[in-house]
C-alpha positions in Angstrom: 17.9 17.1 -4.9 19.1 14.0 -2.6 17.3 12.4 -0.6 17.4 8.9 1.5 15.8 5.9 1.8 15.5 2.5 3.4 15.0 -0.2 0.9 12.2 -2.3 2.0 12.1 -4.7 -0.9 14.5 -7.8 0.2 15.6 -8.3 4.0 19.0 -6.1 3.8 17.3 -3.3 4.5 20.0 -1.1 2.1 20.3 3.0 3.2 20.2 4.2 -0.4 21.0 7.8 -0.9 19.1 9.0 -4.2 20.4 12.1 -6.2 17.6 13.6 -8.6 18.8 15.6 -11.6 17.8 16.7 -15.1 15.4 13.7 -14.6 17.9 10.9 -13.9 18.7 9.6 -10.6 21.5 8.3 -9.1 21.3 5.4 -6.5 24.1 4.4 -4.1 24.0 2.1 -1.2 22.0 -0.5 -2.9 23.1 -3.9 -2.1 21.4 -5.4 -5.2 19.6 -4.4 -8.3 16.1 -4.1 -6.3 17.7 -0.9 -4.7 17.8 0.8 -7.9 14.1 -0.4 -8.9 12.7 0.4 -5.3 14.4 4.1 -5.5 12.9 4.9 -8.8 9.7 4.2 -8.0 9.9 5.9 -4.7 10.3 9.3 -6.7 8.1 9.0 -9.7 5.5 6.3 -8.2 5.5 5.9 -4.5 2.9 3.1 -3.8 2.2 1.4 -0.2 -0.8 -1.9 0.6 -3.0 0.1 1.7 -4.5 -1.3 5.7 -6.8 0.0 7.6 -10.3 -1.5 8.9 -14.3 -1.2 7.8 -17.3 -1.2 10.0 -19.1 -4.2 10.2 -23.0 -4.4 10.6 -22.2 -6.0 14.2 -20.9 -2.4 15.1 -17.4 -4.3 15.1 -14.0 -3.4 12.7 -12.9 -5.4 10.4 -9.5 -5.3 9.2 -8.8 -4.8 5.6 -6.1 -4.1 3.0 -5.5 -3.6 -0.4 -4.7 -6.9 -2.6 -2.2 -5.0 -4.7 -0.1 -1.3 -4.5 -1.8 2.0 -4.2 -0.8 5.2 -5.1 0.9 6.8 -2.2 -0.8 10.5 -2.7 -4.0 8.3 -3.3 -4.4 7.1 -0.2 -6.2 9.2 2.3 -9.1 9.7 -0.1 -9.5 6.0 -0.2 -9.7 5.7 3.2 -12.3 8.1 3.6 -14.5 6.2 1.2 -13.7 3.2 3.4 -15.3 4.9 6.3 -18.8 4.6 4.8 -18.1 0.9 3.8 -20.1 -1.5 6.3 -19.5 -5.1 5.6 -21.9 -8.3 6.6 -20.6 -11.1 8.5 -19.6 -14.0 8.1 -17.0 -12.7 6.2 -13.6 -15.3 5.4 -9.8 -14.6 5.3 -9.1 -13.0 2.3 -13.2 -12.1 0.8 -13.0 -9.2 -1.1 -15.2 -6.5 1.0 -14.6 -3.6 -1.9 -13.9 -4.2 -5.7 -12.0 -2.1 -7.7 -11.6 0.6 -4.7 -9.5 2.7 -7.2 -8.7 3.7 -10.7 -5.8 0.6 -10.8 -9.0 -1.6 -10.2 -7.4 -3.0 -6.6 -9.6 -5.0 -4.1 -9.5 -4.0 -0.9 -9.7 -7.7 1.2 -10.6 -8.8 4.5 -7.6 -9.8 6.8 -9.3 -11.8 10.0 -12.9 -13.4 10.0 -16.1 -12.2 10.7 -18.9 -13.7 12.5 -22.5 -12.8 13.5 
């Protein structure tokens, strides 16, 4: 199977073209050795920051992400658990609003401050 990609890891932005067989890959188009890295764990581990944004008890939305990677296919059931999270002001850049939101034990952290 091939399949293409832009490698987001460094700023060159590399096209890699990935070919999948026998479980191997081939990677070409990478600029550097993070290509290769970045390619095989876009097809047996895709993981993203998760962002998104929690009620607050001001009736305002706060916005969060994750402080590590999350499993790609993981992700919409996190955010719905998110949806029932409502957080209490004040709340500082970088407070952790949700421990261990997943099974890889990631915090899901506030990205802006919250006042009363």
């Amino acid at each position: 199977m091939k399949r293409e990609f832009v490698c987001i890891v460094c700023p060159q932005s590399c096209e890699l073209t990935v070919e999948e067989y026998s479980g191997n890959i081939d990677v070409a188009g990478n600029q550097c050795g993070q290509g290769i890295t970045f390619a095989e764990r876009e097809v047996y581990d895709p993981q993203r920051i998760l962002t998104t944004t929690v009620k607050l008890t001001t009736g305002a939305l706060l916005p969060v992400r994750s402080r590590g990677m999350v499993k790609k296919g993981e992700m919409r059931a996190l955010i719905e658990k998110l949806k029932t999270t409502v957080a209490e002001p004040p709340i500082k850049i970088g407070q952790t609003i949700v421990a261990s939101v997943d099974e890889n034990a990631v915090d899901i952290v506030a990205t802006d401050n919250a006042r009363f």
